[in-house]
C-alpha positions as CSV (number, residue, x, y, z in Angstrom):
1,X,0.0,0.0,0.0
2,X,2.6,2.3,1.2
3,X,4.7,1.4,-2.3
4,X,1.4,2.2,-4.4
5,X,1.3,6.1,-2.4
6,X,5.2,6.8,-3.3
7,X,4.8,5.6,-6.8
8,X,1.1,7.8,-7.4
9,X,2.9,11.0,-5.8
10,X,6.2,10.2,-8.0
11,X,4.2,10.5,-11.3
12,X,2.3,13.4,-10.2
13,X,5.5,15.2,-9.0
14,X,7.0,14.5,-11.9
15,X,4.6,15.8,-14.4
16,X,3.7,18.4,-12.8
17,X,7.3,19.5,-10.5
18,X,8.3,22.4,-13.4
19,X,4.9,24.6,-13.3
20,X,5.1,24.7,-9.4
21,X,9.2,25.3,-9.4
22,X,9.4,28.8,-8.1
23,X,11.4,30.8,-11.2
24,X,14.5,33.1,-9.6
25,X,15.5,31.3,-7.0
26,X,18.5,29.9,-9.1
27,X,21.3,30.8,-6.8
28,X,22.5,28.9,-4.1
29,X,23.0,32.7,-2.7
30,X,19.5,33.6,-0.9
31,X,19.3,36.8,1.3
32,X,17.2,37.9,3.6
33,X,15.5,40.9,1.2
34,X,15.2,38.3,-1.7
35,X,13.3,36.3,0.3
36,X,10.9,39.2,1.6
37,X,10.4,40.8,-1.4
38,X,9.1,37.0,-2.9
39,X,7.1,36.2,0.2
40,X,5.2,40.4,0.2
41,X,5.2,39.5,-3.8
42,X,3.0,36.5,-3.6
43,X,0.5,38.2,-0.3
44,X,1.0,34.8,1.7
45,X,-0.1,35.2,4.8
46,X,2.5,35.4,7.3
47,X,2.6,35.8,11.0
48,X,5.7,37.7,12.5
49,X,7.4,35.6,15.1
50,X,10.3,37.4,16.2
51,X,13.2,39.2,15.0
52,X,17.2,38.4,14.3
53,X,19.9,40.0,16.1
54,X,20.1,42.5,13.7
55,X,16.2,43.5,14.0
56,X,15.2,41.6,10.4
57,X,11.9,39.8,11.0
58,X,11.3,36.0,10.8
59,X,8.2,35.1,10.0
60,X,5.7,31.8,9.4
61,X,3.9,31.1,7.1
62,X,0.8,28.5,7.7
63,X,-1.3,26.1,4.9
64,X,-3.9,23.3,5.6
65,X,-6.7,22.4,7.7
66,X,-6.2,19.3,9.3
67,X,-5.4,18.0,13.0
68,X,-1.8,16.4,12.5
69,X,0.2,19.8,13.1
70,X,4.0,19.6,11.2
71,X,6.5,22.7,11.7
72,X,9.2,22.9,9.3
73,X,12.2,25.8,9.7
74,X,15.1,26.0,7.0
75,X,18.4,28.1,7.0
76,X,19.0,27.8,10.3
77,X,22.5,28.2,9.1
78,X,22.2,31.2,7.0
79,X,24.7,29.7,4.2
80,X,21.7,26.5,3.1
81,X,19.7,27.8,0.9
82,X,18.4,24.6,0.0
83,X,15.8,23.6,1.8
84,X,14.4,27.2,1.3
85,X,14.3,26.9,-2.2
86,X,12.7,23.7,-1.8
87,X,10.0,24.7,0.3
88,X,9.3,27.9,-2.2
89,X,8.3,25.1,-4.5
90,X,6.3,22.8,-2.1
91,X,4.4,25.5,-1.1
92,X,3.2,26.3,-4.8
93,X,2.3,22.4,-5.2
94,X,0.5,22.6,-2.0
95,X,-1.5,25.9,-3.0
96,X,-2.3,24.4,-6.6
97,X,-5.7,22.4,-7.4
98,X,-4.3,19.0,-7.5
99,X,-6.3,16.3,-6.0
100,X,-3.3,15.0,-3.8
101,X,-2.8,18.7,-2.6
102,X,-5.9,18.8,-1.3
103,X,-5.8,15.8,0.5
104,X,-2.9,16.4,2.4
105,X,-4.7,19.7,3.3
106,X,-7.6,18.3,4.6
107,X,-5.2,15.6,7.0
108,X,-2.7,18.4,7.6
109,X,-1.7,21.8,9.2
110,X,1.5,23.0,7.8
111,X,3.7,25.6,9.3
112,X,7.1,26.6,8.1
113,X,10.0,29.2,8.9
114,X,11.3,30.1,5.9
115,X,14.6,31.9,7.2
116,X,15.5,31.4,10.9
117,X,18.9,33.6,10.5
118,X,18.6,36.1,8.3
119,X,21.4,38.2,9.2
120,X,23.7,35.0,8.6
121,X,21.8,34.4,5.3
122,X,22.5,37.9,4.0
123,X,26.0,37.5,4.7
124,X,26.2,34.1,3.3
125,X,27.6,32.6,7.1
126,X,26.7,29.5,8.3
127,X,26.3,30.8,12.0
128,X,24.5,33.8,13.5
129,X,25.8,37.5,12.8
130,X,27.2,37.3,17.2
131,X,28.8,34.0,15.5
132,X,26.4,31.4,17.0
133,X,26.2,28.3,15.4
134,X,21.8,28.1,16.2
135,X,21.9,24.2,15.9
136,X,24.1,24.0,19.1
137,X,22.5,26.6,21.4
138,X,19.4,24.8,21.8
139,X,20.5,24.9,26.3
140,X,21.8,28.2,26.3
141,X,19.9,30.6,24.5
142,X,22.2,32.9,23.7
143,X,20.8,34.1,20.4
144,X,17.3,35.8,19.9
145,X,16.4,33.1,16.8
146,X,16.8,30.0,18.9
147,X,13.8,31.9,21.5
148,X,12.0,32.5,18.1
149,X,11.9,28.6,17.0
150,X,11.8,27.5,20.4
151,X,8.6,29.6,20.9
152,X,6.6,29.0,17.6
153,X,7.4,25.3,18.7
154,X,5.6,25.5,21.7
155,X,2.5,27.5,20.2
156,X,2.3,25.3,17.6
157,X,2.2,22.0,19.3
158,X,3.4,20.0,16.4
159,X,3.3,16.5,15.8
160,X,6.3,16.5,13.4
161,X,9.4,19.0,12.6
162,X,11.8,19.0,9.9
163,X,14.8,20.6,10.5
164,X,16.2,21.5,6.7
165,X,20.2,21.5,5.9
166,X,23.0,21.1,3.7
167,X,25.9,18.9,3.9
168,X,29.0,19.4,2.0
169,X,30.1,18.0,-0.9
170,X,32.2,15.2,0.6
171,X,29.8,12.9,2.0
172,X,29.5,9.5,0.0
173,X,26.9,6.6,0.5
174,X,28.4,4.5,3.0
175,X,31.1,2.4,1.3
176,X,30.4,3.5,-2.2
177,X,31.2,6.5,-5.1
178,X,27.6,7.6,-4.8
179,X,27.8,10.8,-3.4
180,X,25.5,11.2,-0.6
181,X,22.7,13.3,-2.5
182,X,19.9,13.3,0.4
183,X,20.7,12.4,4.3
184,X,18.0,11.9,6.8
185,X,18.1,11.3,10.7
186,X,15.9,10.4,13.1
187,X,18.0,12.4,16.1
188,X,18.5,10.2,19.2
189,X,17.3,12.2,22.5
190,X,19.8,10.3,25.0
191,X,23.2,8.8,24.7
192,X,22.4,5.3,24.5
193,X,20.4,6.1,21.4
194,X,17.3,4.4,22.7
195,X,13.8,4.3,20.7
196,X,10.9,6.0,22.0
197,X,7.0,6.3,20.1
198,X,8.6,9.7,18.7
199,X,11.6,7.9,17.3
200,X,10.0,5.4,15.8
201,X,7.6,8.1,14.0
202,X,10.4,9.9,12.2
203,X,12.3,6.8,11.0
204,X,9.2,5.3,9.8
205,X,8.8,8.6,7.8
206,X,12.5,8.4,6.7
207,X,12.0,5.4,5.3
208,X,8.6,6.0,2.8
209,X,11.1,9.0,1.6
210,X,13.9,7.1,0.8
211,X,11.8,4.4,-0.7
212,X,10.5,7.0,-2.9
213,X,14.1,8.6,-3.6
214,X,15.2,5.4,-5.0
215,X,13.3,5.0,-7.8
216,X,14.7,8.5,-9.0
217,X,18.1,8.9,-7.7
218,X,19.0,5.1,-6.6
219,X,21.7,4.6,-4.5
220,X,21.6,8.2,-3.6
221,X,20.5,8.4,-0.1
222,X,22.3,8.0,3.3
223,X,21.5,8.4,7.0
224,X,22.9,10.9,9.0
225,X,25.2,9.8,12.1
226,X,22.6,9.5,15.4
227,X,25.1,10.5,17.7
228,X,23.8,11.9,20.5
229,X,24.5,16.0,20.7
230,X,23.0,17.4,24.2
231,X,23.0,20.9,22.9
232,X,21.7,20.1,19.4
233,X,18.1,21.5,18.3
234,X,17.1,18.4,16.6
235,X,18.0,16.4,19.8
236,X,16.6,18.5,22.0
237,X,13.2,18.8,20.4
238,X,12.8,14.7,20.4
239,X,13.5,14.5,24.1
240,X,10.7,16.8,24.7
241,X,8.8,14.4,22.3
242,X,8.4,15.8,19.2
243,X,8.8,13.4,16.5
244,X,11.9,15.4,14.2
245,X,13.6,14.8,10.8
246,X,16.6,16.7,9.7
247,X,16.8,16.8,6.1
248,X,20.3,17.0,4.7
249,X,20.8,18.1,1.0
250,X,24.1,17.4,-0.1
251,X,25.9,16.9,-3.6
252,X,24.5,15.6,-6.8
253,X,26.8,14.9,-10.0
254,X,28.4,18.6,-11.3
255,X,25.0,20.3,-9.4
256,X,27.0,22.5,-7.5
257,X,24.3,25.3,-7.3
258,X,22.3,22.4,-5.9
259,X,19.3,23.1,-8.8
260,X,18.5,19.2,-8.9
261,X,19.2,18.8,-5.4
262,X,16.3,21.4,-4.7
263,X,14.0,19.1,-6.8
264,X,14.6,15.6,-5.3
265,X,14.4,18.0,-1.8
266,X,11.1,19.0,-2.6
267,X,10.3,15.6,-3.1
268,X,12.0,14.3,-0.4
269,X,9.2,16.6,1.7
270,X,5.3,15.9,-0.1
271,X,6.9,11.9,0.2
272,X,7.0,12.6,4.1
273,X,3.8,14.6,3.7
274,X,2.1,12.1,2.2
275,X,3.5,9.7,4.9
276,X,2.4,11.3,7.8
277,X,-0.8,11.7,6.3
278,X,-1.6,8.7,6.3
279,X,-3.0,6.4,9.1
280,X,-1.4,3.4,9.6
281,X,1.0,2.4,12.4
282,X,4.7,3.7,12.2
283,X,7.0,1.1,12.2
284,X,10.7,1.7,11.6
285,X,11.2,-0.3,8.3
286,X,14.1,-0.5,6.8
287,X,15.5,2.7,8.1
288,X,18.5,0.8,10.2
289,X,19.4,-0.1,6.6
290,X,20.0,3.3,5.1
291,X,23.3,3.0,4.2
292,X,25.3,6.1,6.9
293,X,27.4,9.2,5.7
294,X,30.4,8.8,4.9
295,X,33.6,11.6,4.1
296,X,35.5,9.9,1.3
297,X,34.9,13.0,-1.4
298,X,37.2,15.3,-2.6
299,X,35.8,18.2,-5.5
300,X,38.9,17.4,-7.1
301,X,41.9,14.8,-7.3
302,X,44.3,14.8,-9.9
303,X,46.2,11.4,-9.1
304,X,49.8,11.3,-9.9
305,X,51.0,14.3,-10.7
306,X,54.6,14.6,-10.6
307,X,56.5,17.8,-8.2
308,X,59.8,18.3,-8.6
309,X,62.6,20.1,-7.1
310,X,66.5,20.2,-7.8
311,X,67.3,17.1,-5.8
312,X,64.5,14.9,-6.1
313,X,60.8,14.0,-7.6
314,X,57.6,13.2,-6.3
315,X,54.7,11.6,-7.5
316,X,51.2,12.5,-6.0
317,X,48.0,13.1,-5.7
318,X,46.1,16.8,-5.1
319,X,43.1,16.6,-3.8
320,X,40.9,20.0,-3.8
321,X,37.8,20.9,-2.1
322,X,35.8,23.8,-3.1
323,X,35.6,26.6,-0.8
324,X,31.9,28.7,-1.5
325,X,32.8,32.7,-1.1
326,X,30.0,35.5,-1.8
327,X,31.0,38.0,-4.6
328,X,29.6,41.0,-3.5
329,X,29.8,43.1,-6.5
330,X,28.0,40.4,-8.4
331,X,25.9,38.7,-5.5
332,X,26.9,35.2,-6.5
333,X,28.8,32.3,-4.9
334,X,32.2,31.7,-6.2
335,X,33.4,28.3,-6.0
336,X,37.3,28.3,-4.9
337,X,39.8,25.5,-5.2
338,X,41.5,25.0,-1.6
339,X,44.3,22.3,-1.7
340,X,42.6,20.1,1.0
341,X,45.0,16.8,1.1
342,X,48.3,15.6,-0.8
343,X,49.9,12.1,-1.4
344,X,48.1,8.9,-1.9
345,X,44.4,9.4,-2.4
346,X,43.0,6.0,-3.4
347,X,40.9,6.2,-0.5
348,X,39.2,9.0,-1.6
349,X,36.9,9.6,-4.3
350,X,36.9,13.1,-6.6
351,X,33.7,14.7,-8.0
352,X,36.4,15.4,-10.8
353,X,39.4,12.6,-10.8
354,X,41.9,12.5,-13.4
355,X,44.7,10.9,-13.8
356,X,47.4,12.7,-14.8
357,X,49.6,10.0,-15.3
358,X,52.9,11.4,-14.2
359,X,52.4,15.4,-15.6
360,X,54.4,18.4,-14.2
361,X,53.3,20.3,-11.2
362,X,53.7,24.1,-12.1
363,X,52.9,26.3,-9.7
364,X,52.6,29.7,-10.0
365,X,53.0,30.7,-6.1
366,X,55.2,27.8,-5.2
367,X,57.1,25.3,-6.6
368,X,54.8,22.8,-4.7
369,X,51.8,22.2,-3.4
370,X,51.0,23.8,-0.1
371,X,48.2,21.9,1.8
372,X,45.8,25.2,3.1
373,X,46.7,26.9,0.3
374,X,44.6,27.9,-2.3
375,X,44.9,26.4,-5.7
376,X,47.5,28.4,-8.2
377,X,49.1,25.9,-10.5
378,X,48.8,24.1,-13.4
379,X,49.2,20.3,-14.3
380,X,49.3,19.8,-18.0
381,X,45.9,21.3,-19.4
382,X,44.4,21.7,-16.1
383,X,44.6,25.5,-14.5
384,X,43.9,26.5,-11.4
385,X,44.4,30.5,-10.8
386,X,44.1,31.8,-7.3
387,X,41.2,29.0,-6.7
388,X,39.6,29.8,-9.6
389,X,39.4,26.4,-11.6
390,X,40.0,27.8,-15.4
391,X,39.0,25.0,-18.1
């Protein structure tokens, strides 16, 4: 039954996914104004929960009629933009006249935080403008948004949260070269990583998503570590017994603006819509056999490359991970080789791996490769200029 549901909303997502995608939202770069001017643009109704550090206001927004209550918040950390953009789109699928929409709608009441830290998403920083990283000071307090999600929480009442991310680009699927394209946890709310009813809830939910994912991105998807963090939000909120989901949206093939990534997202949240919609008991599936994270990606390796210097000669691998940095002439992110690891890489996997099969290391800043460093060299027809990746 459950199988029937995911593969019904799959064929409706699909033919319909590109008249609900939200047009503009392209960059991975998504400040605070963009985001107002869109939301005062459409006239959805929002309610003003509270305000950032810096005074910018953070608002809900609220859909649906039905009992089961869900709360959703994204850019938390102001630097993921994905699950924003995601839930831009979901929210036009929800509004439209399909027959599922309405459906949910009638079983649901959906409430989502489209920008917890504004300040840090206008500056393109992962943590608070004070420099708090929000998803550890869940105890403390020390920031004004944490009050703000811990308080719509509490009027709300919800049933279910999603907590939206990114991940980088170097998580893999557990052993394998898939990268790690979607990563979901069920957070554990004690050390020993016990099950509760609430627990149970949100793997169940995992589950009919990642079911779903893999029929379009197979392979694809990975659990997220359940380590237990006693300061964490997502940790917190399941020991007071809300059933919580963190969505992770990492890396798909050369989608470094995360454009596809934003779609399978947006899938990733109607299929646990759709789930939690839906009556029957929760039972945890095969969630235990999501393959886990793993960190064996590199953006770049070029394997044996050969360095050189009067006395002797090397031959190595580079790898290179992408560092994101906000141009703020042209409001974009730049993508900027840093050189993250050198010598044997055969552990590692690149998003771009070549072999160079024994070419010259020419560097333009040094004669070698400085680990920290970033990128300035070339190795045959590759070029790297200040970061900058040329060809």
């Amino acid at each position: 039954m459950m199988y029937l549901r995911s593969m019904e909303l799959l064929r409706i997502f699909e033919e319909n996914y590109e008249k609900f995608r939200v047009l503009g939202f392209d960059s991975k770069y998504l400040p605070y104004l963009k985001l107002r001017s869109y939301l005062d643009q459409k006239n959805y109704p929002k309610n003003l929960i509270g305000k950032s550090f810096l005074g910018n206001e953070i608002y809900s927004l609220s859909i649906g009629k039905g009992p089961i209550k869900v709360l959703a918040w994204s850019q938390m950390h102001g630097n993921e933009a994905t699950g924003t953009r995601a839930m831009l789109d979901v929210w036009e699928f929800l509004l439209s006249d399909l027959e599922w929409s309405k459906k949910i709608l009638d079983k649901i009441s959906f409430h989502f935080v489209p920008m917890l830290n504004p300040d840090g998403s206008t500056q393109y920083t992962r943590r608070n403008v004070c420099g708090i990283d929000l998803n550890r000071d869940f105890l403390q307090e020390a920031s004004p948004e944490i009050r703000v999600l811990k308080n719509v929480v509490t009027e709300v009442n919800p049933q279910f949260l999603f907590n939206l991310h990114d991940q980088r680009s170097i998580f893999n699927v557990g052993t394998t070269k898939e990268p790690a394209t979607l990563a979901f946890l069920a957070p554990s709310f004690e050390e020993s990583r016990a099950l509760n009813d609430q627990r149970i809830a949100s793997m169940a939910v995992i589950d009919h998503m990642a079911n779903g994912l893999n029929q379009v991105i197979p392979n694809k998807i990975a659990r997220f570590s359940d380590e237990f963090y006693p300061t964490s939000t997502g940790d917190n909120f399941m020991k007071m017994g809300y059933s919580t989901i963190l969505f992770e949206a990492g890396h798909f093939p050369m989608d470094y603006n995360r454009d596809q990534v934003r779609k399978f997202n947006a899938l990733a949240i109607l299929l646990a819509l759709d789930r939690i919609s839906e009556s029957s008991p929760y039972e945890i599936g095969e969630y235990l056999s999501i393959p886990e994270n793993n960190k064996k990606y590199l953006d770049v390796i070029l394997r044996n490359v050969k360095v050189q210097s009067n006395e002797f000669e090397s031959v190595l691998d580079i790898g290179i991970y992408f560092e994101e940095k906000l141009n703020t002439k042209t409001q974009e992110i730049e993508f900027l080789g840093r050189i993250e690891e050198i010598g044997d890489l055969s552990a590692y996997f690149g998003h771009i791996d070549i072999d160079k099969k024994g070419k010259n290391y020419i560097g333009k800043s040094s004669i070698f490769p400085i680990i920290g460093e970033f990128a300035d060299f070339s190795v045959g027809a590759y070029h790297f200029e200040k970061g900058k990746l040329l060809n």
